[in-house]
C-alpha positions as CSV (number, residue, x, y, z in Angstrom):
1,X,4.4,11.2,-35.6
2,X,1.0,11.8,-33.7
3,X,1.6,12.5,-29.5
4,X,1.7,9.6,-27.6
5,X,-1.7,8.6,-25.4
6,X,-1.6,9.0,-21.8
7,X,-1.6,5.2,-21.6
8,X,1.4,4.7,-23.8
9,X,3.6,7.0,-22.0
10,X,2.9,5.5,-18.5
11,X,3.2,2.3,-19.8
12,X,6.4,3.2,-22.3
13,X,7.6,4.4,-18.8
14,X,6.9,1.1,-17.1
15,X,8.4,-1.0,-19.5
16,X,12.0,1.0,-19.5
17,X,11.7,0.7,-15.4
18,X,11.4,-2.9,-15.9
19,X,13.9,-3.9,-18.2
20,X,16.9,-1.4,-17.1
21,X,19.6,-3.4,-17.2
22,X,21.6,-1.2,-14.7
23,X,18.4,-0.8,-11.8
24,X,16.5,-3.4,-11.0
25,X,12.9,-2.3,-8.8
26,X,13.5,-5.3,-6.9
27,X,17.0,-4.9,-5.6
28,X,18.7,-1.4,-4.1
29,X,16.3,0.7,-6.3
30,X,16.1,4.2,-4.2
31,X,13.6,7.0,-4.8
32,X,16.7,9.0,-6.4
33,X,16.7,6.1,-8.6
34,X,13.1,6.6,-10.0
35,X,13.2,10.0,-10.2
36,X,16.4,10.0,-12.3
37,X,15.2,7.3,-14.4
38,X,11.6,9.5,-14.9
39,X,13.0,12.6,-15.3
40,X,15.1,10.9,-18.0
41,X,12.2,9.3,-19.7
42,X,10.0,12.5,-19.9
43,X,13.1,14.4,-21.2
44,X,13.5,12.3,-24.0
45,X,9.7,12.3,-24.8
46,X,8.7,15.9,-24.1
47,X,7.8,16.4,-27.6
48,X,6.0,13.6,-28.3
49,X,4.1,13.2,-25.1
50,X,3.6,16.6,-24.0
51,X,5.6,16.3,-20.8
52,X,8.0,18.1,-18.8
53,X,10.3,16.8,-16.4
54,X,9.2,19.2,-13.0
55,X,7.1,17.4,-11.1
56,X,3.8,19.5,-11.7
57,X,2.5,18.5,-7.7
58,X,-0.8,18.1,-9.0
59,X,-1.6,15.7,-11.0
60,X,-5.1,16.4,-12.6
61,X,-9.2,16.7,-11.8
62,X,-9.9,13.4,-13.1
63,X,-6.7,11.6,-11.7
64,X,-7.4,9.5,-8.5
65,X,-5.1,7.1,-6.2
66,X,-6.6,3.8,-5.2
67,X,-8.4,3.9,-2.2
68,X,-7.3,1.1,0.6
69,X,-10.9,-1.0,0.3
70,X,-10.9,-4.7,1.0
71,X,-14.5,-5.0,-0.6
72,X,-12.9,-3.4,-4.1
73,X,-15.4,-0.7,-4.0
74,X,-12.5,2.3,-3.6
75,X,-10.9,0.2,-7.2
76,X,-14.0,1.4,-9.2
77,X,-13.1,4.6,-11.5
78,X,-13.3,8.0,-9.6
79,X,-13.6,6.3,-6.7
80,X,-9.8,7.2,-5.2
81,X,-8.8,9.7,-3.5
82,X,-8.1,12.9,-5.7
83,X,-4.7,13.8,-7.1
84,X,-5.4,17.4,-7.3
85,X,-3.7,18.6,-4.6
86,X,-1.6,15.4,-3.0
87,X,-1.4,15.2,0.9
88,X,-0.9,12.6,3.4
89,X,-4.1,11.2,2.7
90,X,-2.8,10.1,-0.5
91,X,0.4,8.5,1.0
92,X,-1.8,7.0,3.8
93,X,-3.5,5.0,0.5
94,X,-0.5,3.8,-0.6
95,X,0.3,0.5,1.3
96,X,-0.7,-1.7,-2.3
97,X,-0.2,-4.8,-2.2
98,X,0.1,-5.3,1.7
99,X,-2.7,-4.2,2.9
100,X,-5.3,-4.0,-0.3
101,X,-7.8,-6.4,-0.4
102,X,-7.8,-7.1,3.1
103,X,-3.4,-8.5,2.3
C-alpha cells in the first residue's frame, strides 16, 4: 500500500474525531482527550503516513495558521502566520469561528 497523502491523514484523523462513539467534540471533550485520541491515530498509522506520535513543535516552512482577517485576505494560501516555530502569535489567531470574518 502506497503512504497516505498529507490530506488523507488529516482528514482520516478528522473523521475518527468525529465519529468516536466514546468522545464527542461537542460535549466534555478535554485537550487530554485529543491528544490521546491523536497520539493513538498516528500510532496506528506510523507506517503508512510517515508519522510519529511526539509532537514535533514545528510544524513545517510551508505550513501556516489562518490569520484573524475580516476582509479574507489572511485565508489566501501562505498568507497565515508561520508554523515554524509556534508562539503566542499563533494562539492569538486562533479565536475561529468567533471572531473570523468580523463573528
Amino acid at each position: 500500500m502506497s503512504a497516505a497523502t498529507a490530506d488523507q491523514t488529516l482528514y482520516g484523523f478528522v473523521y475518527y474525531l468525529k465519529r468516536n462513539p466514546f468522545k464527542s467534540v461537542e460535549a466534555g471533550f478535554t485537550h487530554a482527550d485529543l491528544d490521546a485520541m491523536l497520539k493513538a491515530y498516528v500510532t496506528v498509522n506510523s507506517a503508512d503516513a510517515t508519522l510519529s506520535a511526539a509532537d514535533p513543535l514545528s510544524y513545517g516552512a510551508t505550513q501556516d495558521f489562518p490569520l484573524r482577517d475580516p476582509t479574507g485576505a489572511g485565508w489566501a494560501s501562505g498568507a497565515g502566520v508561520s508554523c515554524t516555530a509556534p508562539t503566542t502569535l499563533i494562539t492569538d489567531q486562533a479565536h475561529y469561528p468567533e471572531q473570523h470574518y468580523g463573528g
